[in-house]
Structures are given as structure tokens and as C-alpha cells.
N, C-alpha and C positions, 0 to 999 in steps of 0.2 A: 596041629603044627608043633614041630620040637621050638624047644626053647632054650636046648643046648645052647653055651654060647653067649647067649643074650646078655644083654645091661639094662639092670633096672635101678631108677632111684628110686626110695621112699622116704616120705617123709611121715614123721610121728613112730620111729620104728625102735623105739627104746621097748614100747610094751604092747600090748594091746593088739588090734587088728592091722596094726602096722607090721611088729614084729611076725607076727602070725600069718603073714603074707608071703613077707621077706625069705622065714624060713622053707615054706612050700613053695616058691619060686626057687629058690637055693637047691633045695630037693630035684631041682627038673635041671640044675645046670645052669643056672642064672648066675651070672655074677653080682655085687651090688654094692650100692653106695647108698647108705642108713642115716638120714638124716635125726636127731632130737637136741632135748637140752639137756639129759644126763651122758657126759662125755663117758665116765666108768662106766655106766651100763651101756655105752654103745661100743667100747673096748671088748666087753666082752665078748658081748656077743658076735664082733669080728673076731675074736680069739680061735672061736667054735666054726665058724662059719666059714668055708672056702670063699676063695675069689672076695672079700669084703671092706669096702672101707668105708668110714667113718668120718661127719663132719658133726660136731655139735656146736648148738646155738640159739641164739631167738629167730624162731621160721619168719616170724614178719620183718625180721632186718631185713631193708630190699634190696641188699647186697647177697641175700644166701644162693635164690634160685640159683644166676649166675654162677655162683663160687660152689654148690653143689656138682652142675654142667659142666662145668671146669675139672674141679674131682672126679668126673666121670673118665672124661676126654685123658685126663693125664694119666688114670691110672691103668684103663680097660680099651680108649681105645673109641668108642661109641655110645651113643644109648640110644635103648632100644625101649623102654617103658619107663613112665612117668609116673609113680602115683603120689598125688597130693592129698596124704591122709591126715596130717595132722588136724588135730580140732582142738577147741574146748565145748563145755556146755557150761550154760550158769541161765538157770529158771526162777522161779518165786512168784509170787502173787504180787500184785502193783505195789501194795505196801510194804512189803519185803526185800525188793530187787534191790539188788546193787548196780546204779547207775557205772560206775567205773570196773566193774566186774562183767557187766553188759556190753560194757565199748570194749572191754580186752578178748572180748571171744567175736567183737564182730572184725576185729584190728586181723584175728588168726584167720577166723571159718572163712571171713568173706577175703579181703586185703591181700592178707600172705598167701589165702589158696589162687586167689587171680593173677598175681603177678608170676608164681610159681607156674599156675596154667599156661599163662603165655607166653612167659620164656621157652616153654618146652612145645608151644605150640610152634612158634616162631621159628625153632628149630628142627623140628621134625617137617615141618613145611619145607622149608629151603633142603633136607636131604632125601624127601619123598616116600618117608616110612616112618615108623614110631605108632607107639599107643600111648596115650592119656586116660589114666584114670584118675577119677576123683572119689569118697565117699562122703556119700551121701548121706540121708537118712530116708525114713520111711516118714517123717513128720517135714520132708522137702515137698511133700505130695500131702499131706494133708496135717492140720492144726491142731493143736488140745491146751485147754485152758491153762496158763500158766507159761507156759512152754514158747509164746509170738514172736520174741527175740531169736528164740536157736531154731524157730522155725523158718523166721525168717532169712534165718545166715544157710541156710539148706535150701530153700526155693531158690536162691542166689546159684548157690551152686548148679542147682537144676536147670537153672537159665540160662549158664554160663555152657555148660556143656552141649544142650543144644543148639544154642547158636553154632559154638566152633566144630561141632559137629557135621552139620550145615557147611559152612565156611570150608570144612579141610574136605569136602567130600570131592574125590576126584585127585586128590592128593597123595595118595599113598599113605594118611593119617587118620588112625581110629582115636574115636573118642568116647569113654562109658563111664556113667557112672554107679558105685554099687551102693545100695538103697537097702542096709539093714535096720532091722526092727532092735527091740530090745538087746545088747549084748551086755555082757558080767565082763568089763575091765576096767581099768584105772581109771579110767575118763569119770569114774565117778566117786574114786577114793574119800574124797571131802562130805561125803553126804551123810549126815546123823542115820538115817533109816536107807538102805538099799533098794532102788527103783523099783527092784522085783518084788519085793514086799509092798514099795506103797500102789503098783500097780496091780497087784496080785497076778504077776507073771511067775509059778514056782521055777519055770527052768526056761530062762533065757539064750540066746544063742550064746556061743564061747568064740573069742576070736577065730579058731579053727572054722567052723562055719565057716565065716564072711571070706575067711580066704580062700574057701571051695569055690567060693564064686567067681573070685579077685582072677585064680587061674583059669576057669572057665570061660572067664571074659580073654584071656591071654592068649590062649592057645588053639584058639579058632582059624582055620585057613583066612587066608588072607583076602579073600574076598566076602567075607562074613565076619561082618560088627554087629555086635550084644550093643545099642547103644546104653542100657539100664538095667540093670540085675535088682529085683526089691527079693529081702532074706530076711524071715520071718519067725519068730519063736511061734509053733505051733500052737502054742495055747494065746498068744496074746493078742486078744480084741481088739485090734486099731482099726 
């Protein structure tokens, strides 16, 4: 299916597998609205970018979904794909974890991505078309020590989607989520030692990947939904 045309929002699209979405959807003709919290780095990359605007902010104000949809509608007219990619992660051993570090990634992964789902679910219901993506993780689907909180904000997602999955089917509204393994971006800027070292993954995915997927899930006729994409570093034993 072309995707000339289309409207998509993202969120978390300053860096990472947001950005790296946004631009290969761009690439196919997408127009978009780029949700994050750095306003200059999402200037920019509207700079560069055809058809693009920009709203920055905190994703869990439950004011933004709305005021993203709004930016869409006033600037392009329609939307046409939702994805709700922003995250955080924050892991440790019991004695280690930061109890207030825990609650602000469950306030993002779980809170701001459901409200954000729903608004966009709510709407794409009442016009009879739309795609919702979320991402995921590969630890939505299964656990590892350390890790039970952001595993936890990821099964959430996986719950969420298939339900509304479920829910819109018959609607004219796809719902998927993409389920990568290890990737190399900012999401883990803060970390003394790099996941791929303490994992012993040498070559992780690159946002590029996960957004082969992102369009993959997009560009499927319109009677075939991907409800779940999992994307995988070849070398990493999960």
C-alpha cells in the first residue's frame, strides 16, 4: 500500500527509533507531527524534513495526545498512523533501584502511552481507518533478572494492544505492536557500562532496523494486519 500522502504522529521522535521511523516514513511521502522534549532538536529535524511539524513537551501531560491530534488536524488535514514510541527504561537489582526513577518510566511506558493509545484509538474508530502502533519490547514477552519493572511497563503494552486490537477489529482500524530486541540509542545514554557489553550482544540493532519493521507493519494492504513484529540482534540470546 502507498503511503503517499499520509499523516503520521510520533512520539519520542527527537532521537532514536522514533526518529528513525519518522524519517523512513518521510522517505515514502508521509507527512508528520514529531512529538519529544527537546524543542531545538525537533526544529531541526523539521528543518530537514518535508511536510513536518513539531510539538515539544512532557508526553505524560494528559493534555498532549489531544494537542498532538489537534496539530495534526490544523496543520495536514488528517491522521493517518499513530505511533506511541516514546519510553524510558530504568533497571537495577532490588537494592539499587530508584523507587522514583521506577514510578517516572512507569508515569511514560505505561500512563502516557494509554492515554496517547486511546485518544488515537477513539479517533480512528469514529473515521473508520487509522493505524496504531506501539513499541514494544522483546522483554514484553518474556522477563530477565533485574529488568521486572520495564518488563513490566512492556507486558502492559502488549495487553493493551491486543485488547484494542480485538476491540477495533471490524472497524477499519489496525493495531501493532513492534517488539525489538536489543537496540544502540539514547534510551540508554545514562548507563556507566553500554548494554551490549554487559550483555555481550557486539552488534545490537540501530534504529534503522526497528523502523524496517515500523514501515513493514504500515504498508500492508489494507486487509492485512502485522498484529506484532519481534526484531532481533542476531547474536543476542533472549
Amino acid at each position: 500500500m502507498t503511503l503517499e500522502g499520509k499523516v503520521a504522529i510520533v512520539t519520542g521522535g527527537t532521537s532514536g527509533i522514533g526518529l528513525a521511523s519518522a524519517e523512513a516514513l518521510s522517505a515514502r511521502g508521509v507527512k508528520l507531527v514529531l512529538h519529544g522534549r527537546r524543542r531545538e532538536v525537533l526544529e531541526q529535524h523539521a528543518a530537514r524534513l518535508p511536510d513536518c511539524a513539531v510539538l515539544a513537551g512532557d508526553i505524560a501531560d494528559p493534555a498532549t495526545p489531544e494537542a498532538l491530534f489537534a496539530l495534526a488536524i490544523e496543520r495536514f488535514g488528517r491522521v493517518d498512523i499513530a505511533f506511541a514510541n516514546a519510553g524510558l527504561i530504568h533497571t537495577g537489582p532490588i537494592e539499587a533501584i530508584d523507587l522514583d526513577a521506577l514510578s517516572e518510566m512507569i508515569r511514560v511506558n505505561v500512563d502516557a502511552a494509554f492515554r496517547f493509545a486511546y485518544t488515537a484509538a477513539k479517533r480512528f474508530k469514529a473515521q473508520g481507518s487509522g493505524h496504531l502502533l506501539m513499541t514494544g519490547s522483546v522483554l514484553g514477552t518474556k522477563v530477565r533478572p533485574n529488568a521486572g519493572g520495564y518488563c513490566a511497563t512492556k507486558y502492559a503494552v502488549e495487553a493493551l494492544c491486543e485488547g484494542l486490537r480485538m476491540e477495533l477489529a471490524g472497524h477499519g482500524v489496525k493495531v501493532s505492536v513492534v517488539e525489538p530486541g536489543l537496540v544502540r540509542t539514547d534510551l540508554h545514554r545514562d548507563h556507566e557500562v553500554r548494554p551490549e557489553v554487559v550483555q555481550n550482544v557486539p552488534e545490537p540493532l540501530l534504529p534503522d532496523d526497528v523502523a524496517r519493521a515500523v514501515v513493514f507493519a504500515v504498508e500492508q494492504p489494507a486487509h492485512v494486519l502485522v498484529p506484532r513484529v519481534m526484531v532481533l540482534p542476531a547474536g543476542q540470546p533472549v
